[in-house]
PyMOL Python script that loads the backbone (N, CA, C, O; Angstrom):
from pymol import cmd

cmd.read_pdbstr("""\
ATOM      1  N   UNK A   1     123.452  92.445 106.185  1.00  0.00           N
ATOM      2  CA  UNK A   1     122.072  92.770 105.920  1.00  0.00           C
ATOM      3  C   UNK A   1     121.248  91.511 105.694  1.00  0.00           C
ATOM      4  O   UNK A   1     120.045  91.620 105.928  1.00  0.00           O
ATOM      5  N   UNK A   2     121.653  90.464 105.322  1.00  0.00           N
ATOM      6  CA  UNK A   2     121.071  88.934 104.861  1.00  0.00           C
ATOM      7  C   UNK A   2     120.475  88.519 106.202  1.00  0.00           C
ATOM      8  O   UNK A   2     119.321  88.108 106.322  1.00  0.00           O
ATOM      9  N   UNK A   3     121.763  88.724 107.683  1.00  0.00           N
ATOM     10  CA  UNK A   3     120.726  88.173 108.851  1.00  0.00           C
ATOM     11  C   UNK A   3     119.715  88.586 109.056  1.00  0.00           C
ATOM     12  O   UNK A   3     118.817  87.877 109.511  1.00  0.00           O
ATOM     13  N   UNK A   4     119.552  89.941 108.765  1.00  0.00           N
ATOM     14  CA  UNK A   4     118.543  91.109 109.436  1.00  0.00           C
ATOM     15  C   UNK A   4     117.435  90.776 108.571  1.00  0.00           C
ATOM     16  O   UNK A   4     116.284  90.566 108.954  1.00  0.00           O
ATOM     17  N   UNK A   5     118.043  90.725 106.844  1.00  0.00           N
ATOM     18  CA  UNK A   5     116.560  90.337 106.546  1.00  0.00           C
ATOM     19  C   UNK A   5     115.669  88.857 106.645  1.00  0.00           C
ATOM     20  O   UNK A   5     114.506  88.538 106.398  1.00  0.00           O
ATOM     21  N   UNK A   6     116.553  88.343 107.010  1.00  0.00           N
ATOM     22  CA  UNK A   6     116.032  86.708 107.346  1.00  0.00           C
ATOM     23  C   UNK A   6     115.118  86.883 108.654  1.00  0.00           C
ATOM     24  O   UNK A   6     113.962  86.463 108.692  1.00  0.00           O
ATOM     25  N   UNK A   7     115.662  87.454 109.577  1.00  0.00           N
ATOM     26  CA  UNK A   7     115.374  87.788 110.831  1.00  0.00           C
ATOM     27  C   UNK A   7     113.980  88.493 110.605  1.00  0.00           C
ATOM     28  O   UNK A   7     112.991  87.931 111.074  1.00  0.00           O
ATOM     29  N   UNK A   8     113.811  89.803 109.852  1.00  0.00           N
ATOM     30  CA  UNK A   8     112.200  90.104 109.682  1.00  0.00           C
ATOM     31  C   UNK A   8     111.587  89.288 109.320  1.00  0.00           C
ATOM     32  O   UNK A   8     110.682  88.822 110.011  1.00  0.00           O
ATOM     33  N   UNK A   9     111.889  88.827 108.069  1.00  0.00           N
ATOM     34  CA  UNK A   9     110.905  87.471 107.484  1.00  0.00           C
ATOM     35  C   UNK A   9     110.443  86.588 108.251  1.00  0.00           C
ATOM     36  O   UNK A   9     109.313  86.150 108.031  1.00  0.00           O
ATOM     37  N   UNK A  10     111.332  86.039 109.510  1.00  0.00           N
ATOM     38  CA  UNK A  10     110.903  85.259 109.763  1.00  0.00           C
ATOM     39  C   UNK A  10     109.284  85.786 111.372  1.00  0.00           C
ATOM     40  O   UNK A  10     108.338  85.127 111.802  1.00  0.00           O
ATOM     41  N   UNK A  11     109.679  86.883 111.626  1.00  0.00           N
ATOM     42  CA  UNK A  11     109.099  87.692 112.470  1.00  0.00           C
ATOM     43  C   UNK A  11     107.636  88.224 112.111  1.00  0.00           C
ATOM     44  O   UNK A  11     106.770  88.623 112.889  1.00  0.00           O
ATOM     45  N   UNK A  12     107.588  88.095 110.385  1.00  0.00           N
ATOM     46  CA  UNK A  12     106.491  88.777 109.657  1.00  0.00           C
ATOM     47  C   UNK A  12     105.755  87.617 109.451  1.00  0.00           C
ATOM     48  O   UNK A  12     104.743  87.437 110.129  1.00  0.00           O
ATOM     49  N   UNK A  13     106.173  86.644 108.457  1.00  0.00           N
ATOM     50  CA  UNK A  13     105.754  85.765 108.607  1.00  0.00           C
ATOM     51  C   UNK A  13     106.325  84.196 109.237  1.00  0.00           C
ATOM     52  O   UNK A  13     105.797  83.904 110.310  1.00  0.00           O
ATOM     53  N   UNK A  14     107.063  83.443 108.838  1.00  0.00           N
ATOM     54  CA  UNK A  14     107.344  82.304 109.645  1.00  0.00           C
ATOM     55  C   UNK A  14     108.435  82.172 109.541  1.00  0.00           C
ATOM     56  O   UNK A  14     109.122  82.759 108.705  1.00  0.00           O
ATOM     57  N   UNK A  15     108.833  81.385 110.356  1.00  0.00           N
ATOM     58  CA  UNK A  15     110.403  81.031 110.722  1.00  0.00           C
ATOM     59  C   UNK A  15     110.961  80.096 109.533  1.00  0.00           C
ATOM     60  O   UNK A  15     110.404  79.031 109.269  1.00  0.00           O
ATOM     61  N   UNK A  16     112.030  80.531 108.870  1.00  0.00           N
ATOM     62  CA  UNK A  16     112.492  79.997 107.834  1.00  0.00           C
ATOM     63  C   UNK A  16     111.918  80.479 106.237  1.00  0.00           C
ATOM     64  O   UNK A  16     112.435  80.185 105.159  1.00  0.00           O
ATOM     65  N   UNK A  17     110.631  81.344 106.493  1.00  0.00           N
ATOM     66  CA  UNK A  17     110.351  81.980 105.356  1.00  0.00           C
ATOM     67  C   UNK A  17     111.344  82.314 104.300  1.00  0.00           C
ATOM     68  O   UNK A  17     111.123  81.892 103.164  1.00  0.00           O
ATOM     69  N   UNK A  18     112.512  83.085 104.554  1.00  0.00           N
ATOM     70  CA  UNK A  18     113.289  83.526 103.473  1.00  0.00           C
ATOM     71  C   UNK A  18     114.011  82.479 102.829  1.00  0.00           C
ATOM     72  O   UNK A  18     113.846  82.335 101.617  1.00  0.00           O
ATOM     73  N   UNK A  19     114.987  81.527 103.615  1.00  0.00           N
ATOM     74  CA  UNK A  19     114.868  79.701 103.295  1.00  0.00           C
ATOM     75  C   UNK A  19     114.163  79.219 101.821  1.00  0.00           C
ATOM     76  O   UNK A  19     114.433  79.122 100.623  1.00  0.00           O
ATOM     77  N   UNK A  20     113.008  78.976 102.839  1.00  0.00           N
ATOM     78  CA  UNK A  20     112.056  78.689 101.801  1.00  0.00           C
ATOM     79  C   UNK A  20     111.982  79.219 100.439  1.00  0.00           C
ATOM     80  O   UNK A  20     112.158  78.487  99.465  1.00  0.00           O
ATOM     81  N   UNK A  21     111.673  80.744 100.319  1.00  0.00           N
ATOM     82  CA  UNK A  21     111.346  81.624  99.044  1.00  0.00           C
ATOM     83  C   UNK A  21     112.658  81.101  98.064  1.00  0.00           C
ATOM     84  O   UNK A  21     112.582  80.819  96.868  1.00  0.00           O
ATOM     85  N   UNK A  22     114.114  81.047  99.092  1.00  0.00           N
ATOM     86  CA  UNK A  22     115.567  81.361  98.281  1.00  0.00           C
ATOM     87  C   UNK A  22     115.319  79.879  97.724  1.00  0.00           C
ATOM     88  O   UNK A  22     116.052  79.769  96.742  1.00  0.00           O
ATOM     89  N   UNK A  23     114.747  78.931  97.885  1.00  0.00           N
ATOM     90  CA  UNK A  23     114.940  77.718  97.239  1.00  0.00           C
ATOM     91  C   UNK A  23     113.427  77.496  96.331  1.00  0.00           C
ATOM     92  O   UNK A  23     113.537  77.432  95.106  1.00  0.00           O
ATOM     93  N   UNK A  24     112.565  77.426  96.715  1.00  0.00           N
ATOM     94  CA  UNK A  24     111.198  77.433  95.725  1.00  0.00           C
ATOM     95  C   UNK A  24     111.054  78.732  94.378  1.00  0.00           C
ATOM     96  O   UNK A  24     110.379  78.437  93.392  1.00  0.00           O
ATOM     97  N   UNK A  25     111.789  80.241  94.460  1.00  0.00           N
ATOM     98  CA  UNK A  25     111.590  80.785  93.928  1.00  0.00           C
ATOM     99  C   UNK A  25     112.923  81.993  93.717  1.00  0.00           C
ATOM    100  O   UNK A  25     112.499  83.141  93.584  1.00  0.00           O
ATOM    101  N   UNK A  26     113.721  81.912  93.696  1.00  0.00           N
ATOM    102  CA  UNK A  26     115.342  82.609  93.755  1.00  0.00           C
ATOM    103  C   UNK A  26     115.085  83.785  93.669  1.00  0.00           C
ATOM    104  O   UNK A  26     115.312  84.667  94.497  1.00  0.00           O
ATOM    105  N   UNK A  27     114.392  83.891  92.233  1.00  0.00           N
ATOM    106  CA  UNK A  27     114.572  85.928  91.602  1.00  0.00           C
ATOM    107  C   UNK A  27     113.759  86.068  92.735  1.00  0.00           C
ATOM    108  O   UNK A  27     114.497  86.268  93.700  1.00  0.00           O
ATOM    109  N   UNK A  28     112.138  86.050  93.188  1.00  0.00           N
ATOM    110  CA  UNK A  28     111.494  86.709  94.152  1.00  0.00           C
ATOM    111  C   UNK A  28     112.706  87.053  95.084  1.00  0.00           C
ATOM    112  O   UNK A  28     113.222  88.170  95.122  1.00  0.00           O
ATOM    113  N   UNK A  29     113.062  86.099  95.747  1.00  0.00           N
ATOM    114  CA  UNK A  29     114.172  86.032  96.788  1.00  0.00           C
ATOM    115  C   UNK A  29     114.761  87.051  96.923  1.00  0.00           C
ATOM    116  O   UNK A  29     114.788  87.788  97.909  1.00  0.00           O
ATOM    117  N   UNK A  30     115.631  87.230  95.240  1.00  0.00           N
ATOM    118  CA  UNK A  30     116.754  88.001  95.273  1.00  0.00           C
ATOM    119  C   UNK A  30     115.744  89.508  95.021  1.00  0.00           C
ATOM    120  O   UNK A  30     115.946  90.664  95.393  1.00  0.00           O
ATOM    121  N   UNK A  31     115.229  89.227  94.660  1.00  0.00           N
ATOM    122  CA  UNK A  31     113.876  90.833  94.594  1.00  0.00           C
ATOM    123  C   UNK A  31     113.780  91.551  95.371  1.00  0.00           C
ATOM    124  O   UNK A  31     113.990  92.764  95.354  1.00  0.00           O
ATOM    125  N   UNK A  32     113.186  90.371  96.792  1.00  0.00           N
ATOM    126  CA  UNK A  32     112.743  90.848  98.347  1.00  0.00           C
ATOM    127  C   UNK A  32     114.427  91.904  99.033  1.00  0.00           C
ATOM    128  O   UNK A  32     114.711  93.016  99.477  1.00  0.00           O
ATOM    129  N   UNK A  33     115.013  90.719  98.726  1.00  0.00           N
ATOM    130  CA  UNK A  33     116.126  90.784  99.403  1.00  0.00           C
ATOM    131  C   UNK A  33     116.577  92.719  98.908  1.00  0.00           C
ATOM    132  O   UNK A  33     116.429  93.709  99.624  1.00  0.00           O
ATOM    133  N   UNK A  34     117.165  92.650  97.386  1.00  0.00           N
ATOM    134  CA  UNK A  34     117.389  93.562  97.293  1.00  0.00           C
ATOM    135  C   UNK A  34     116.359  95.378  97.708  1.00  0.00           C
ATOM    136  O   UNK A  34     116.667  96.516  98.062  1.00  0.00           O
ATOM    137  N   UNK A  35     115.066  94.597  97.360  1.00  0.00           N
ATOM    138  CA  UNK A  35     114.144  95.550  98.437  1.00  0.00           C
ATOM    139  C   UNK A  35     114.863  96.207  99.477  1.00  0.00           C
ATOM    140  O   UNK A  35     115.268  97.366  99.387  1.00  0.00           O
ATOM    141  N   UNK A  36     115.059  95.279 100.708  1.00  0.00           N
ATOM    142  CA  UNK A  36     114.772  95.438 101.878  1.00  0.00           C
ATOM    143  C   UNK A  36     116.126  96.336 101.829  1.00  0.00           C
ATOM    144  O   UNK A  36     116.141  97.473 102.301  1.00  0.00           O
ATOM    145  N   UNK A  37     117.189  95.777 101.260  1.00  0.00           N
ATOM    146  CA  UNK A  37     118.770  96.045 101.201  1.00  0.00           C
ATOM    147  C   UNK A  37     118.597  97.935 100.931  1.00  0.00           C
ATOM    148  O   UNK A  37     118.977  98.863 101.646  1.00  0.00           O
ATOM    149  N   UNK A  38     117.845  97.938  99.557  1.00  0.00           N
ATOM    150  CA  UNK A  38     117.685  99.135  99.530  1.00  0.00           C
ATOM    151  C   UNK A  38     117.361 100.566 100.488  1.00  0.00           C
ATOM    152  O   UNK A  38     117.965 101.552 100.911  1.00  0.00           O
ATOM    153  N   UNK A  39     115.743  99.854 100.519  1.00  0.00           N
ATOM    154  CA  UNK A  39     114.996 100.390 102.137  1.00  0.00           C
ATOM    155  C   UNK A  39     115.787 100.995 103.255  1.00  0.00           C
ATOM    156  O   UNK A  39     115.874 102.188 103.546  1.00  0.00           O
ATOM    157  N   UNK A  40     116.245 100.153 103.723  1.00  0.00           N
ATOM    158  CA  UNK A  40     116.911 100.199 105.431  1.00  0.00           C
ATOM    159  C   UNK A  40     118.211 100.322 105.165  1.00  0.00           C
ATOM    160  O   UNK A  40     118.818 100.072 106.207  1.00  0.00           O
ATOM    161  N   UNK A  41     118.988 100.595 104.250  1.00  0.00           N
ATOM    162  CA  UNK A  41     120.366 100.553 103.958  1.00  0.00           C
ATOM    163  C   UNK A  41     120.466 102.203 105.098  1.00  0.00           C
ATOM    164  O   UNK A  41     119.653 103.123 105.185  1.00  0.00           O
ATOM    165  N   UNK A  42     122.040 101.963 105.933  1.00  0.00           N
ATOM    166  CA  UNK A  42     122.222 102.827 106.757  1.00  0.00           C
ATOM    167  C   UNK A  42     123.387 103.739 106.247  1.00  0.00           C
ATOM    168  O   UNK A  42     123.759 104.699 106.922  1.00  0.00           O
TER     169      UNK A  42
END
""", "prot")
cmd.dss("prot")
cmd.show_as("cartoon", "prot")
cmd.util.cbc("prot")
cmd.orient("prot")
């Protein structure tokens, strides 16, 4: 699920976005992340 959500992020907004967030700001990171994990979980 980590590629997939890297993969939107970077599609939504820029390439390397999630990168970025996981090092300038972790909890958001781990926030988004668990979001998305939730969301789209199959």
């Amino acid at each position: 699920m980590y590629e997939q959500f890297v993969e939107l992020t970077n599609q939504i907004f820029w390439e390397g976005y999630a990168e970025t967030l996981a090092k300038e700001n972790p909890t958001r990171f781990q926030l988004e992340l668990n979001d998305f994990i939730n969301t789209y979980q199959f």
